[in-house]
Phi, psi and omega in degrees: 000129217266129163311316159311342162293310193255011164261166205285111169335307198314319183312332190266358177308072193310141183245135203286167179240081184259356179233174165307283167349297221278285170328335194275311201291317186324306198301305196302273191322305148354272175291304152337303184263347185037050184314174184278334186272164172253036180281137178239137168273161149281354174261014159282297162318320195282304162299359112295345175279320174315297155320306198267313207209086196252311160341309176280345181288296171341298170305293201290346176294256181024268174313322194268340161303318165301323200272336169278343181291295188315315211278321178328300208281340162300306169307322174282320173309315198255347168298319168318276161012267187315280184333319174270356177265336196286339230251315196282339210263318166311284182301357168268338188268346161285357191275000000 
C-alpha cells in the first residue's frame, strides 16, 4: 500500500479565513510558506504547526489516540454482550 492510499483528503482541503482564529493562522501560514497560490492547505498548516507549536499538534495525537483506545474497547464489551446474548438465545431454542 502506497502512502497516497492511506492519506487523509481532508489534507488537500483549502482552508478559507472565515473567522478570526482561521485568518490569523491563514495569514501566518501564508506568509511562512509563501505558496505559489494564494490557496492555504490544512496539510499546509498541520506542517507549520509541527514545525513551530509541536506540543499543541502532541495533545491532540494524544487525545484522539486515547479517545480511539477507548472507543475500541467499548466495541469489543458490546461485540462480547452480542455474542453471548446471541449465544444465551441458541441455547434456549435447542432445549
Amino acid at each position: 500500500m502506497s502512502e497516497e492510499e492511506i492519506e487523509n483528503p481532508d489534507l488537500k482541503e483549502k482552508v478559507g479565513a472565515d473567522n478570526e482564529l482561521k485568518k490569523f493562522v491563514v495569514n501566518y501560514v501564508g506568509e511562512k510558506l509563501d505558496p505559489e497560490g494564494d490557496d492555504i492547505t490544512v496539510e499546509m498548516i498541520v506542517g507549520v504547526f509541527a514545525e513551530e507549536f509541536p506540543e499543541f499538534l502532541l495533545v491532540v495525537a494524544e487525545e484522539n489516540w486515547i479517545r480511539g483506545y477507548k472507543q475500541a474497547f467499548l466495541d469489543m464489551e458490546a461485540h462480547d454482550k452480542q455474542v453471548a446474548e446471541e449465544a444465551e438465545t441458541q441455547g434456549h431454542e435447542d432445549e
